[in-house]
N, C-alpha and C positions, 0 to 999 in steps of 0.2 A: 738275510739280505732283503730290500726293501723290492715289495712287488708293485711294480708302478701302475699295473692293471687292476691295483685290487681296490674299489669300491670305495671303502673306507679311509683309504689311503689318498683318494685325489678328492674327498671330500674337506680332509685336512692332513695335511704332508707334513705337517711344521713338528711335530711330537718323534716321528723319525726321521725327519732330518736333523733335528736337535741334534739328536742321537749319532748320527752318521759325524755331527763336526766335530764328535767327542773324541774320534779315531785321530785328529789332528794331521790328516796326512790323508791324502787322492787313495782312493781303495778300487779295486775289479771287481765290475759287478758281471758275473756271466753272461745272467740273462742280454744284456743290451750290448754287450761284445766291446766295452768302454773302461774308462777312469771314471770313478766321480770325485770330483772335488767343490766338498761343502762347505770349507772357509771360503769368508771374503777375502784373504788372503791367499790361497790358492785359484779361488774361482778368477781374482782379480791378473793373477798370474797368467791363469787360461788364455784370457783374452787379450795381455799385450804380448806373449811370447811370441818371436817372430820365428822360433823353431817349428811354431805349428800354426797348419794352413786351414781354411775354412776347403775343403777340396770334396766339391761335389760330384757324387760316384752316379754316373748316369744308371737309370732303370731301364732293367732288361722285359721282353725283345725290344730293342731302342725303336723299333718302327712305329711300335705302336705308345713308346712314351716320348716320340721324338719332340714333339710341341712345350710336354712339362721341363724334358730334359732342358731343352735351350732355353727356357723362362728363367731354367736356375743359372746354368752352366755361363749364360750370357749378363747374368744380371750381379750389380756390386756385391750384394750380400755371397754369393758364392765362390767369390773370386779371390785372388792373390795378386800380389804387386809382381810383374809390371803392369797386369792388366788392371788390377782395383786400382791400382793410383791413377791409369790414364780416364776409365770412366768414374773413378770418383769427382775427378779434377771436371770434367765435360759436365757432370752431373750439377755442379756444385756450382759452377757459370750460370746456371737458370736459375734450378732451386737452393736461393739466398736467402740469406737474411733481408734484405731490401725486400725480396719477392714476397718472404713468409708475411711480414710485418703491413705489405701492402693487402694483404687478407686479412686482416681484422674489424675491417667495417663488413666483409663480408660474412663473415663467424660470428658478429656479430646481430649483423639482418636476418642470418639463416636462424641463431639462438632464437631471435623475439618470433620467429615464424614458429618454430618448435612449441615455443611456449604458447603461442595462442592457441596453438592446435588441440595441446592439454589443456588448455583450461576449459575447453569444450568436454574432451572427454569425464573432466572433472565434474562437472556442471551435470551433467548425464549419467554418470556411474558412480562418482564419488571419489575414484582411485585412477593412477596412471600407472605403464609399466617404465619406469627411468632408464632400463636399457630399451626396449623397443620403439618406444618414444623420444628417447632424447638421446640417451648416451652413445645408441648405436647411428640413426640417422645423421647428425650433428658431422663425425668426421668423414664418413662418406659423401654426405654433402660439399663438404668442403672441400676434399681432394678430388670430386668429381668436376667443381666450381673451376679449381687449377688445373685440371686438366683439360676442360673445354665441352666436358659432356653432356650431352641434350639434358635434358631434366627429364624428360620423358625416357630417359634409357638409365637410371641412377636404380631403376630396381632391379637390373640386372646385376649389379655389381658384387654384394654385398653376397649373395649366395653362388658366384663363381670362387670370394674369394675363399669362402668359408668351406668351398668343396676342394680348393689349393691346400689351405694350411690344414688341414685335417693328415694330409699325407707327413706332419711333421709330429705325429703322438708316432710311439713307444708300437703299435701296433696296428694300423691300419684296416680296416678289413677290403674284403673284394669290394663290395660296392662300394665302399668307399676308394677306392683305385680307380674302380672304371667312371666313378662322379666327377677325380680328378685328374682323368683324362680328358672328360669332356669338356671339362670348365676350363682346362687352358688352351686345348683348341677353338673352343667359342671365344674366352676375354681376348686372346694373340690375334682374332679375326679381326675382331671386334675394333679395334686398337690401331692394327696396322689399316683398317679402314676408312678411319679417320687419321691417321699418319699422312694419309697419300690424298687425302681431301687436306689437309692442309698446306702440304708443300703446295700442291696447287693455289691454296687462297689463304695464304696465311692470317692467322689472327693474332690475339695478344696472349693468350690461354699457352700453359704449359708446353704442351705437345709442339707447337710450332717451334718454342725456343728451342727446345732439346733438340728440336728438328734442323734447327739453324746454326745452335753452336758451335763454335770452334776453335781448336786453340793448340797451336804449332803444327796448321794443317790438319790435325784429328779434326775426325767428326764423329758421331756416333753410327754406327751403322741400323739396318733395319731392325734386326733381331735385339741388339741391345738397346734399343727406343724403344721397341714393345714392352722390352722385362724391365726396363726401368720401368716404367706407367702401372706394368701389375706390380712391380714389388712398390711402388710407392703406394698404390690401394693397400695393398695387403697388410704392408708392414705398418702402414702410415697409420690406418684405420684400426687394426687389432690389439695394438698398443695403446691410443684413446680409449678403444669402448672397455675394453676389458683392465686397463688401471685406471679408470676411472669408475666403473664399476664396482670392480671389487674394496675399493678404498671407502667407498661412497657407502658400500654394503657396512663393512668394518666401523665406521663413524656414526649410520644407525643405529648400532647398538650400544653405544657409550654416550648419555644424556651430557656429559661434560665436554664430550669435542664435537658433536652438534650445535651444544650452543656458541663454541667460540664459530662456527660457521653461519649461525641463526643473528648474532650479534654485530659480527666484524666480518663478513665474509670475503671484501675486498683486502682485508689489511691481511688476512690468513689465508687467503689464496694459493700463492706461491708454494709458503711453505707444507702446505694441507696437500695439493697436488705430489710434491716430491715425497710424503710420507703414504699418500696412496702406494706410489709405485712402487717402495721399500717395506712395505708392511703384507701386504700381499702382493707379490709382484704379477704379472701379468705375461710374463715366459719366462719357465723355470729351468728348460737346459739349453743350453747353446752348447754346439761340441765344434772340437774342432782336431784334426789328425797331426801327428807329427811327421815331419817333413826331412828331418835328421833325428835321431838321439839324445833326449832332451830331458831333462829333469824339473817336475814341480812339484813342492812340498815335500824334498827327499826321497821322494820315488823314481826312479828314470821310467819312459815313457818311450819306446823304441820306435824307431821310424815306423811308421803305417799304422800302428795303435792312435788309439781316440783314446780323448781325455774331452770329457764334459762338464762348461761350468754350470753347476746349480745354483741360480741366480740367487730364486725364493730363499735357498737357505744364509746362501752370503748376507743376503737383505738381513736376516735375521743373528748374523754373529755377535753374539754377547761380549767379545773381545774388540768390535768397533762401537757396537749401537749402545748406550746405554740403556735401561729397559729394552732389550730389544722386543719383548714378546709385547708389548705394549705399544698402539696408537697413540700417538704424540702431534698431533696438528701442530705445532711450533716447534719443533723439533728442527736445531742448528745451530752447527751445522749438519748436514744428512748426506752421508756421502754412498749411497747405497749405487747398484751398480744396475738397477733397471732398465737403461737405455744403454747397457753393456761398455763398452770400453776399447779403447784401445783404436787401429785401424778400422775395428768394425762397429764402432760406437755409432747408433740409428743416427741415420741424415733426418731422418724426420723427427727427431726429439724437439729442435727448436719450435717445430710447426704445433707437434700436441701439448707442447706447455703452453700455448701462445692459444691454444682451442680453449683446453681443459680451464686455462686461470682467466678466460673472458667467462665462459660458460658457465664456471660454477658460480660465481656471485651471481649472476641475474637467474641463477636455477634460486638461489637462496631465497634474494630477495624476493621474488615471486612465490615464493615457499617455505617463509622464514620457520613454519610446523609441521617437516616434512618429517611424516613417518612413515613404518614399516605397515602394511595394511595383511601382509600373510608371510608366511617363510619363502625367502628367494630360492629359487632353483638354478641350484649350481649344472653349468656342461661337464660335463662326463669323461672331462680329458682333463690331463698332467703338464705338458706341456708348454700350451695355451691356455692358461685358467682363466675361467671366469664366469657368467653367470647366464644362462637361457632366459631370464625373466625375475624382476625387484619390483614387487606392485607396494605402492606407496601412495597414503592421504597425504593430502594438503593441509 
């Protein structure tokens, strides 16, 4: 059985999960008290069954996780209908498509600012790091931009949220519990601080709309305008840096889909972004509990059991993808399940393809002889994958 702790393992998963879709059918894994299910055909299953809930089980003594508890407990990703459809539906009233689209001259001012910053660094050292410098800054910028946040407080964000989503690996340890303690009581302060500065003076920024919304008398309340704002960093952001990383890593190393990015990077954009996210994906389990009695892939799954879809491996089924083990920047159709599926398919998917396919042409163009300058260093989780640092010539 696959140990998801083991080193060599979260370095590259893809060799036993191969493996794992061979079973053809959701298997129990001890260790993690779950289903897994590694077809795209199962995994796909996970996430529309409406017999199974995303149902998040508060952390004990709730006193002292009461702040993380309600960032989850209160926010869309952890919820069920009738509560997810009424704040998806509240949700979905601000952050729009008109909304998203109206931030591209801004993703775009923030890219050419990124870029000039590297090209200093370049000029000086010779190399840049593409996640520290671009890939990571880029959509915390951006969803800071939306949300209304000083520029001067945009370096807090990115290490509260990194000390939230660490509590979602396979094994957490203490400090890492009590870092995401602290980081959701500082972002939830943080947040509702300027919650209550804007009902006061409202602006055109994110926070006020959510703040104002309304629709058949709902409104959002305090608690769930906070966890939307960190789950829209969190979720917003970790899914950019890390499929855009990791795709970006994968394409370094094949001189043939480099250059359809060094040559055409506007016209390969689209479909190069969607094969990032399917090729390496950038969150590998989603789980979710059964709610009644419910069967996927010929297995029943009994009320209170978890059944976990394993994305990375879906991305990788030889029974949809053809070449699956292979990078494809043209690759289409691509129907891989990255931004998940179903009721809980990312709200923020529209906004990171809308980053990701402005950003990487003018990363190109400005880079059209972008190499590897030393081996990237991968983070140390399963999960969340992706990479601490890609240092790269120009």
């Amino acid at each position: 059985m696959i140990d998801f702790q083991d080193p060599d393992f979260v370095v590259d998963p893809y060799p036993q999960l191969a493996e794992l879709r061979k079973v053809g059918k959701p298997i129990w894994h001890e260790g993690l008290q779950l289903f897994l299910a590694a077809t795209h055909a199962d995994s796909s299953a996970v996430l529309r069954n409406r017999s199974l809930g995303r149902i998040f089980e508060p952390r004990e003594p709730q006193n002292e996780w009461d702040t993380f508890n309600w960032l989850h407990a209160d926010s869309i990703l952890d919820s069920e209908p009738p509560k997810h459809t009424r704040l998806r539906s509240l949700v979905m009233k601000a952050f729009n498509p008109k909304k998203i689209e109206s931030m591209r001259p801004d993703v775009e001012r923030i890219t050419q600012k990124l870029l000039d910053e590297i090209k200093l660094k370049v000029e000086k050292a010779g190399e840049f790091d593409v996640i520290a410098d671009f890939a990571e800054p880029l959509p915390v910028k951006v969803i800071a931009s939306m949300l209304g946040f000083p520029d001067e407080d945009e370096h807090l964000l990115r290490p509260w949220s990194q000390a939230i989503v660490k509590m979602y690996e396979v094994a957490p340890t203490e400090a890492d519990e009590q870092d995401a303690k602290r980081a959701s009581a500082e972002f939830a302060d943080y947040v509702q601080g300027l919650m209550v500065e804007r009902k006061k003076n409202p602006g055109t920024d994110l926070i006020t709309e959510l703040a104002l919304v309304e629709e058949d008398g709902e409104k959002l309340n305090a608690h769930e305008l906070i966890a939307t704002c960190v789950l829209l960093l969190n979720a917003g952001h970790e899914a950019s840096v890390n499929g855009f990383g990791n795709g970006f890593v994968a394409a370094l190393t094949q001189e043939d889909q480099m250059a359809l990015l060094s040559q055409a990077p506007d016209q390969h954009s689209a479909t190069a972004i969607d094969e990032f996210l399917r090729f390496d994906a950038p969150l590998h389990l989603f789980d979710r509990t059964a709610t009644q009695d419910t069967e996927i892939g010929g297995v029943e799954i009994r009320k209170g059991q978890k059944i976990g879809a394993l994305l990375g491996s879906a991305n990788r089924d030889e029974s949809v993808f053809k070449n699956a083990e292979q990078l494809d920047l043209t690759r289409d159709p691509n129907p891989h399940i990255g931004f998940g599926a179903g009721i809980h398919f990312c709200i923020g998917a529209p906004l990171a393809r809308m980053e990701m396919t402005t950003s990487l042409p003018m990363l190109m163009k400005a880079y059209p002889n972008i190499k590897l300058a030393r081996e990237p260093e991968r983070r140390p989780t399963f999960v969340l994958r992706g990479y601490e640092s890609v240092y790269v010539t120009g």
